[in-house]
C-alpha positions in Angstrom: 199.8 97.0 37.2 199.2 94.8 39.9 198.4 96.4 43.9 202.1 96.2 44.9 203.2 98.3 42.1 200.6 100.7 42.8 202.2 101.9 46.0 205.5 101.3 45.3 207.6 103.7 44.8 207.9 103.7 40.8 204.2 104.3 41.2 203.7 106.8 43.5 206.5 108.5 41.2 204.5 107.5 38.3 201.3 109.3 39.9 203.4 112.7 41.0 204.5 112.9 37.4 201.1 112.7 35.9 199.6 115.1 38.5 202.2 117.8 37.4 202.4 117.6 33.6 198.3 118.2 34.3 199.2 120.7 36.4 201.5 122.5 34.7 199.1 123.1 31.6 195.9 123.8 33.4 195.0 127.7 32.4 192.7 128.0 35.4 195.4 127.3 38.1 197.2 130.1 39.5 200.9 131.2 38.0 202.4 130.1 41.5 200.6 126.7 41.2 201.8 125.7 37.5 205.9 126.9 38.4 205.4 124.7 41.3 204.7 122.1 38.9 206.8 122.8 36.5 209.5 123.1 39.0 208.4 118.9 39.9 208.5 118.4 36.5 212.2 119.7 36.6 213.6 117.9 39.4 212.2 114.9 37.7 214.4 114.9 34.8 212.8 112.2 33.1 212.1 112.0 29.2 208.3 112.0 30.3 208.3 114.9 32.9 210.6 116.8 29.9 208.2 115.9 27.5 205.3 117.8 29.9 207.8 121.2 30.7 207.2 121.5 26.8 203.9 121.0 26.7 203.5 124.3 28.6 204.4 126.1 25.5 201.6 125.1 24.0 199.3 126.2 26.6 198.1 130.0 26.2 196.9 131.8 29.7 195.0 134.8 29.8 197.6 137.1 31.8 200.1 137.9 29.2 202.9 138.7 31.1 202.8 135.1 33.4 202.4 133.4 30.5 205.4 134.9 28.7 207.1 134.7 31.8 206.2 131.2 32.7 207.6 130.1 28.8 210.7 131.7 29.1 211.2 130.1 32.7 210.4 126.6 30.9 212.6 127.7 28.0 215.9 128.5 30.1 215.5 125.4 32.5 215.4 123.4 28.9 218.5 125.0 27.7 219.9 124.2 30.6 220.1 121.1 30.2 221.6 120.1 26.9 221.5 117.9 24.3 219.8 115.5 26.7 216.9 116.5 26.3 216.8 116.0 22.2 214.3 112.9 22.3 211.7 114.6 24.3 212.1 117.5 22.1 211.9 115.4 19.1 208.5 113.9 20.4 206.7 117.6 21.1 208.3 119.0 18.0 206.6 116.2 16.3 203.6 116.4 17.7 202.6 119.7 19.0 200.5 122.3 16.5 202.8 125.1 17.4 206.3 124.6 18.0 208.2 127.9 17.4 209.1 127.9 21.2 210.4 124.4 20.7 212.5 125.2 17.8 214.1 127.9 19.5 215.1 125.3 22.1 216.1 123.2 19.2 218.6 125.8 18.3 220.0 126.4 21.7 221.0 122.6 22.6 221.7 120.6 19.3 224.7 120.9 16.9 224.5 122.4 13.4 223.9 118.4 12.3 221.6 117.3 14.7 219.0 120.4 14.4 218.9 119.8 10.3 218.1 116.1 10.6 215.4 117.2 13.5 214.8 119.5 10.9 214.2 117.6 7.9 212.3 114.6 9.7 209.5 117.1 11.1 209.4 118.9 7.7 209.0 115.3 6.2 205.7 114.9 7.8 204.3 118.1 6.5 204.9 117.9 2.8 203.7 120.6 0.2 199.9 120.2 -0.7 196.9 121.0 1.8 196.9 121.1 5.3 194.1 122.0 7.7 196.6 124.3 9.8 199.6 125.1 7.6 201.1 126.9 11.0 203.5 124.6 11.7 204.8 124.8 8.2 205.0 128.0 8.1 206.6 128.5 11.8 209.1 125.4 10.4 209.6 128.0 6.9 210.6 130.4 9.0 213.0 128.9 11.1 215.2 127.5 8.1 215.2 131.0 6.5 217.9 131.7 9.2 219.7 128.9 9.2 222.2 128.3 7.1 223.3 125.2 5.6 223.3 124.3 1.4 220.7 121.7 2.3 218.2 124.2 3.2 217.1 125.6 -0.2 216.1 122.2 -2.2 213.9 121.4 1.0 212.1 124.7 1.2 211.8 124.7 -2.8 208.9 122.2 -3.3 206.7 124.7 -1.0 206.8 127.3 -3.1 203.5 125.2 -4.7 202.2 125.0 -1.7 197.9 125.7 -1.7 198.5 127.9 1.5 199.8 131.6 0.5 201.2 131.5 4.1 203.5 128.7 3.3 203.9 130.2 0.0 205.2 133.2 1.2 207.4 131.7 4.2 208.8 129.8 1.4 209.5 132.9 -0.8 210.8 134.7 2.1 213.3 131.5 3.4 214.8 131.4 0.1 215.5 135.4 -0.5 217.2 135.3 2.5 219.4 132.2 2.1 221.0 134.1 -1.7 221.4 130.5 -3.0 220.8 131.8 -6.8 221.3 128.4 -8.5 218.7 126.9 -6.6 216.4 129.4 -6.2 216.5 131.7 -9.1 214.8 129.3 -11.4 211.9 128.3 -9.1 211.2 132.3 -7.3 210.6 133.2 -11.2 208.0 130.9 -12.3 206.0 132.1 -8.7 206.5 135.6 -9.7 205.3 135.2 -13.3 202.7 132.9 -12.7 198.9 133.9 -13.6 198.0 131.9 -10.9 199.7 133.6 -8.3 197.5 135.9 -6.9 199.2 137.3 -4.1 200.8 140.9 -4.1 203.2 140.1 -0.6 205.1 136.8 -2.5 205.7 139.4 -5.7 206.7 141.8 -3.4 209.3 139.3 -1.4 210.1 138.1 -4.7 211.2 140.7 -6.4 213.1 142.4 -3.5 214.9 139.4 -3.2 215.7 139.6 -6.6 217.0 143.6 -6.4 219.0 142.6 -3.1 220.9 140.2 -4.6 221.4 141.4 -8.1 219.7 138.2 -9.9 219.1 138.8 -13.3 215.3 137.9 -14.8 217.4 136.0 -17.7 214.6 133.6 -19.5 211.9 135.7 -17.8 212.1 138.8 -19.1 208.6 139.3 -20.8 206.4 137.4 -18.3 208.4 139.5 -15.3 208.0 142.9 -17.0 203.9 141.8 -16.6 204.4 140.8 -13.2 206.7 142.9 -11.5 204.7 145.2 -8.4 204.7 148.4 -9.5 207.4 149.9 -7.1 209.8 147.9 -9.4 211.3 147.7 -12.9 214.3 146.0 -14.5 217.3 147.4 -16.3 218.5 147.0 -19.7 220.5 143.9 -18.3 217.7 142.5 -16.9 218.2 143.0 -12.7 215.0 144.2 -10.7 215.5 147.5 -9.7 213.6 149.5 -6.9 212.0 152.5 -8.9 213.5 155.7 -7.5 210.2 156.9 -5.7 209.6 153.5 -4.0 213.5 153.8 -2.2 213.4 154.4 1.6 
């Protein structure tokens, strides 16, 4: 950058914009400091300045209640804005460690298409197998369990093998709740009757999956009887059944 372009304009605007996306995640700067910030950030509109308002999700401050309120703040003056802001978003989503907040923006300002390829390109980079933090699987897990779409359940099957009992469990839990018995059935089984599943929860999710939907154990029938938690039976027909003392 040569010394005209250091006080020129661009770079003076250049300099602002750096001074508030540091700003605007500093935890030992008052509440009133980082809006003011955060408001900067705002009127800027660029895909850099958005890029720093959703970095201050990521940021955790020790009063509870101006941090919450300071997210939500960021979170409405996103929304606000629209679909424009979908390649910044792309960038954090792709790069932050948590991005719950950021998928709920996803949610709010891209269509039904545009949030499942945002979707499937972040879930890409964090493939089934073992992750230092499996968080942003899981928060990802959790996100497609509500959204529905017949595309979901192939991409949330492979984690079912995940080596995180988190992830396995978000898995177990996205695809109870999407009901799509052809592609799940098969795969929620051989979890449930595997010897190498050690977790109580994913039988648990599992087989009240199973009893809320009416799926029948067909092929399974043994190796489920073996595994079922003990709040749970099957019927002569072969559906999981709540046992009559376990029923709320």
């Amino acid at each position: 950058m040569g010394v005209f372009n250091i006080f020129s304009k661009e770079g003076r605007t250049n300099r602002a914009r750096e001074r508030n996306m540091k700003h605007a995640v500093d935890k030992y700067r008052q509440s009133p400091d980082r809006l003011k910030a955060l408001q900067s950030l705002r009127d800027d509109g660029s895909p850099e300045a958005l890029y720093g308002l959703m970095r201050r999700f990521g940021m955790m401050y020790d009063k509870t209640i101006d941090d919450e309120q300071e997210k939500e703040w960021v979170f409405e003056t996103l929304i606000a804005k629209g679909a424009s802001i979908l390649p910044p978003l792309k960038r954090y989503l792709a790069s932050a460690e948590s991005i719950s907040w950021g998928l709920r923006v996803l949610d709010k300002v891209a269509n039904k298409e545009q949030e499942l390829e945002v979707l499937k390109e972040i879930l890409a980079r964090h493939e089934p197998g073992y992750e230092r933090d499996p968080t942003k699987k899981i928060q990802l897990l959790n996100h497609l369990a509500g959204f529905r779409d017949p595309q979901v359940s192939p991409l949330v099957v492979p984690y079912l093998g995940d080596m995180d009992e988190g992830v396995r469990y978000a898995a177990a839990e996205a695809l109870t709740r999407q009901g799509d018995e052809a592609t799940a059935r098969e795969p929620l089984l051989q979890l449930l009757t595997s010897d190498k599943e050690e977790s109580l929860r994913i039988r648990i999710q599992i087989a009240a999956g199973f009893a809320d939907h009416g799926w029948l154990v067909k092929g399974f029938r043994d190796a489920a009887e073996k595994h079922l938690p003990e709040q749970f039976q099957l019927d002569r027909e072969g559906h999981v059944k709540k046992k009559p003392q376990a029923k709320e």
